[in-house]
N, C-alpha and C positions, 0 to 999 in steps of 0.2 A: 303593181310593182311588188306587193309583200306577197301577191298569192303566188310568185313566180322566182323570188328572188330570195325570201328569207325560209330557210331551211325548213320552220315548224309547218307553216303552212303550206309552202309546196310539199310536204311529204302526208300531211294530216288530211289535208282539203281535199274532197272530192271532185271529180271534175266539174259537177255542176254548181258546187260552192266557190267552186274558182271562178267560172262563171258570173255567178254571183257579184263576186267581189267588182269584176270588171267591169259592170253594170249599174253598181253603186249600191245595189240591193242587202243594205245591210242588217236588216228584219233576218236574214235566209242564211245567215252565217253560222253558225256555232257560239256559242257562248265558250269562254277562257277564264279557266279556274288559274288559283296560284301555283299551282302541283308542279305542271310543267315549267312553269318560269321559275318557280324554284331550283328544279332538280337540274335544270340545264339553261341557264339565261341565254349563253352562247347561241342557242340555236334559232333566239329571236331576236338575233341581231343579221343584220341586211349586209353581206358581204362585200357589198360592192359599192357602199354608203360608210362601210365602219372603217374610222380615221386612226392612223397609224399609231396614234396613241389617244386612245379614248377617255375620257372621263368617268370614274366609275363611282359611282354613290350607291348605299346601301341604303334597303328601307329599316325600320326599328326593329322589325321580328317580334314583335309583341305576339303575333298570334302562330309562330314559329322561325324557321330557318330565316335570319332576311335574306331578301333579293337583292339579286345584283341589279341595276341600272345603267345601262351603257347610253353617255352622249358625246357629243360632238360639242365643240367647243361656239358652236353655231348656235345650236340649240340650248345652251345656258345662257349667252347673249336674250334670248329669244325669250326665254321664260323670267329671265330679271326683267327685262322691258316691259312686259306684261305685270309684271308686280309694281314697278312703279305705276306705269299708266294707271294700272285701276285699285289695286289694294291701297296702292301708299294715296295718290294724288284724291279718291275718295275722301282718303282718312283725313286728307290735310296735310300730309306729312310728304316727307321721301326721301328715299337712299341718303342725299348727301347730309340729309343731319344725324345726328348722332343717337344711336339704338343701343336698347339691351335687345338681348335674344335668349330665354329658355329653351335649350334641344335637348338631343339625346348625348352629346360630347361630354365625355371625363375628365372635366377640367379638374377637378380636383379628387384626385383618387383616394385620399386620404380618409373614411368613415368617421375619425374622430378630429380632423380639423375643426381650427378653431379660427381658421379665415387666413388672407382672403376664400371669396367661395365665388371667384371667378375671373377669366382672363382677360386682358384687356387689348381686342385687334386693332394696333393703332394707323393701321392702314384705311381701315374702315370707320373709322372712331366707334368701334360696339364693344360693349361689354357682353361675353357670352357668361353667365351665369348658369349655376351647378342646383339641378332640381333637387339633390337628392342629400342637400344638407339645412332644407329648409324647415326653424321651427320659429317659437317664439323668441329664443334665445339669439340667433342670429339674424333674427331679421333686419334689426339695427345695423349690421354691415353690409345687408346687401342695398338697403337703403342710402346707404354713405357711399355706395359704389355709384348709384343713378346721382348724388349730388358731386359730386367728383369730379366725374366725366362732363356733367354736363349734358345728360342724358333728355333727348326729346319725345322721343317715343320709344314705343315697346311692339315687340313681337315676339311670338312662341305661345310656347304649351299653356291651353287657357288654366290648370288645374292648378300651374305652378302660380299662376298670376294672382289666380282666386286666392291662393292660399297665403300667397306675402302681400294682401290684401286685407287678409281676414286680419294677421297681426298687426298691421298698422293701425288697423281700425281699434283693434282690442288694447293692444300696448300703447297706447297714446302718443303714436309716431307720430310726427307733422305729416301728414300728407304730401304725395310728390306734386307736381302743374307741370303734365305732360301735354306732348298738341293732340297724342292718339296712342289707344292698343288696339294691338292686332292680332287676334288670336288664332293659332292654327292648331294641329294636328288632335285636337281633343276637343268632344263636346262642351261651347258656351251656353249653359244654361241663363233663365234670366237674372236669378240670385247671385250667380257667380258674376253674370255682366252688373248688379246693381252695386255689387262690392267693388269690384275693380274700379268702376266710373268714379265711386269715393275716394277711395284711395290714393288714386293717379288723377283725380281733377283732369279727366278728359270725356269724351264718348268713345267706348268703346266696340269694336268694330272684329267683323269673323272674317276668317277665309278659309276658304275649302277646297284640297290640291293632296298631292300627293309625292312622296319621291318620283316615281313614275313618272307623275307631271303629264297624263294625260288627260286629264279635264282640270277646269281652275272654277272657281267661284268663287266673286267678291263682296263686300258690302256694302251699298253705298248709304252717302248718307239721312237715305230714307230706312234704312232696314232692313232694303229687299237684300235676300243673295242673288246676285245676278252670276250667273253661267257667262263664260269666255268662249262663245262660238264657233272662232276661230282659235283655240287649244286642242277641243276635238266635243264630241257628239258624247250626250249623256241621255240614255235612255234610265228611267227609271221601270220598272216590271213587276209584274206577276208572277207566282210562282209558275204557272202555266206559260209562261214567258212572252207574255202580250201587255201594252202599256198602260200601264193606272192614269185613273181622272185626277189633278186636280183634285189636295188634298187626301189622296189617297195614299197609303204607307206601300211601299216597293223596295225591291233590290236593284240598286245603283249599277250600271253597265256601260263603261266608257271604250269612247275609241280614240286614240289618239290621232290629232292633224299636224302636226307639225314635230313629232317627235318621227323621224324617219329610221335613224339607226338602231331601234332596239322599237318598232312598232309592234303595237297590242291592240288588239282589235274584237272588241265585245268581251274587255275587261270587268271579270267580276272582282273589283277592287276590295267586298266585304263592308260595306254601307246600306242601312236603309234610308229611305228619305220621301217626302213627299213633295209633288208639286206645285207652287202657286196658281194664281190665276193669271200671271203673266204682268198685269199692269202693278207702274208704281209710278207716286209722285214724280221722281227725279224723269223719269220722259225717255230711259234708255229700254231701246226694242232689244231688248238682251232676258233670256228666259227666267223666270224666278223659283228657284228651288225653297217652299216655303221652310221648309225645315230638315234639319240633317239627324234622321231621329235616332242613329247609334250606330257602331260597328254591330255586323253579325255575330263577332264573336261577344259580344256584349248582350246575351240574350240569355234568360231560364227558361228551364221548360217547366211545362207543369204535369203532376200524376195523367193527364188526362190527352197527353201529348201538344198540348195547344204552347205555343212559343209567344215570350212577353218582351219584347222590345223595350228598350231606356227605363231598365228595370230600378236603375239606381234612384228612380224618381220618389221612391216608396222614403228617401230621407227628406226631399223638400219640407221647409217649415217644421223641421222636428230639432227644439232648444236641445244645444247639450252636445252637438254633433258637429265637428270641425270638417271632416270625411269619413270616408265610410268606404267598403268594399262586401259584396257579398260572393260568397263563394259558396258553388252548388256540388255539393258531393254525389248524393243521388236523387232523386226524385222527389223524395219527401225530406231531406234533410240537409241544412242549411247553417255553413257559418257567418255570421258577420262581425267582420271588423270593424271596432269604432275609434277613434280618434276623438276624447274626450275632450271637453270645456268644463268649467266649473259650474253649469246645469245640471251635467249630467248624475243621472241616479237611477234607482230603482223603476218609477214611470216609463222613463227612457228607454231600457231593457223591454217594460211589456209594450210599451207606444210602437214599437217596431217590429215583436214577435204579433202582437196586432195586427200590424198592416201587412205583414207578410200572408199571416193568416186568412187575412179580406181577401188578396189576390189570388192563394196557390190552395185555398182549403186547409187539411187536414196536415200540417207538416211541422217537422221540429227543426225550431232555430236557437242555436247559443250564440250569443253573443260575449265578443271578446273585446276587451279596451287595450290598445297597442298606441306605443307612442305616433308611431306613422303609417301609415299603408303603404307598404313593398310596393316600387316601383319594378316597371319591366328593364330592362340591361341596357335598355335607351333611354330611359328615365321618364316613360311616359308613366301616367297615373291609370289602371284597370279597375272602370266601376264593376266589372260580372266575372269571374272566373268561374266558368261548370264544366265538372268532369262528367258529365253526361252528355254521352253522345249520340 
């Protein structure tokens, strides 16, 4: 159908990759960068599937332009039902109680408000909350927002979670008695999951999807991430572009099933990740992604060309440090932003040009103390920015 109907690929695809497609053979296809779905979405949309007034969702543009997203009113049905099924009803949770949500939405455009710092969809009973006026100062409101509402669970950005987590714990909030979090569009480490589970009196739980919305992965509650098989086909890969064992770190490569108006097919979505070994407690034959080890764009290189994936890790266990961002100018030289606590000092500056040291050699890092780390214009949180290309 897409090799014959949707513009990019009838005109891209060779005949024997068309071929291909008809065949099912999708080892033999091409791989699909962002480039082209950036600069023309339109042309990966299926003319003769795309509804008279389409649905169009944008993705965050963290790592540039965002995309456009064309659906059909079908396939949003499609893709909520799949979040309940297995994100929420996993978690314990679902749609009909009442959620916060951390996104990329400007609920409050104001930099120097002083609250509220979020809006309340009473359609939905959710409160959608503002990443990008969290500190220790306000956290006490947005606190008062989840007791308000009457909030049961949570979902969004894990970084925003982590971090009105970190003040509850610090400020001497009461803690909240949620049923579940659910974290998406940003790496849950396990310190940031050990905070949140405090904080929110719940287990906390990942999923991993995209606006696109061509592959899904959820948590159950054993811990596996299981893959949605029927969303679409996730290959994990080699730079040579042949599949990793099991455990093995790869770039992520989806193909959407069920997204028909705007299909993508050997998406290179910008994930690394590695795979499990398949089996988990809970008994579901559904593939186990062991770990989602970072956006691509979230990578250093080093003097010596070798690339270091979930670089941000060099803060794990280091007192003093609320977040952190590092940012790679060139090769050898390196800022980092810190986000102080009242540990932090002198040690802290070397304990991290340290560890930078252990991993890249010979390089110079300053370190900066900022009240918060620059969010992206969607309000996600950026552990690596390098301007090394």
């Amino acid at each position: 159908e897409a090799a014959n109907q949707v513009p990019f690929y009838r005109d891209t695809w060779s005949r024997e990759e068309k071929q291909a497609a008809t065949a099912g053979e999708l080892s033999a296809l091409p791989l699909l960068t962002k480039e082209p779905l950036r600069a023309d979405p339109i042309q990966f949309v299926n003319p003769e599937l795309r509804p008279r007034r389409p649905m169009v969702l944008h993705t965050s543009g963290s790592s540039g332009t965002p995309i456009a997203s064309y659906w059909s009113i079908d396939e949003l049905r499609e893709s909520m039902a799949v979040r309940e099924a297995r994100s929420a009803e996993w978690a314990g949770t679902s749609f009909k109680y009442p959620r916060s949500t951390f996104s990329g939405r400007m609920v409050e455009p104001d930099p120097n408000s002083t609250g509220p710092f979020y809006r309340f969809n009473a359609i939905e009973r959710q409160i959608y909350l503002s990443p990008f006026h969290l500190s220790a100062a306000t956290a006490p409101k947005y606190v008062e927002a989840f007791r308000r509402h009457k909030i049961q669970w949570a979902t969004g950005y894990a970084v925003s979670y982590a971090l009105l987590a970190g003040f509850i714990l610090s400020e001497g909030i009461e803690p909240l008695k949620l049923r579940s979090v659910i974290t998406t569009s940003e790496k849950l480490t396990d310190p940031m999951r050990e905070k949140i589970s405090a904080a929110f009196g719940c287990q906390v739980f990942e999923e991993y999807s995209s606006v696109e919305n061509v592959s899904f992965a959820s948590e159950c509650e054993h811990g596996s991430l299981h893959v949605s098989p029927d969303v679409g086909v996730v290959e994990i890969l080699r730079p040579d572009g042949t599949p990793t064992s099991p455990g093995e770190v790869g770039e992520v490569v989806v193909t959407g099933l069920y997204r028909r108006v705007q299909p993508l097919i050997r998406f290179r979505i910008g994930d690394y990740a590695t795979w499990g070994d398949g089996n988990c407690a809970c008994g579901r034959a559904m593939p186990v992604i062991a770990e989602v080890q970072g956006r691509t764009e979230d990578v250093v290189t080093g003097a010596d060309g070798r690339q270091l994936v979930r670089f941000h890790g060099i803060f794990v266990d280091l007192p003093g440090v609320v977040e952190a961002q590092v940012i790679q100018e060139t090769l050898t030289q390196f800022r980092i932003l810190v986000v102080p606590d009242s540990r932090f000092g002198p040690e802290t500056v070397a304990d991290i040009q340290a560890r930078m040291v252990q991993r890249l050699g010979d390089v110079s890092v300053e370190v900066e103390q900022v009240e918060q780390v620059p969010r992206t214009k969607a309000g996600k949180y950026q552990a690596v920015i390098s301007h090394v290309k």
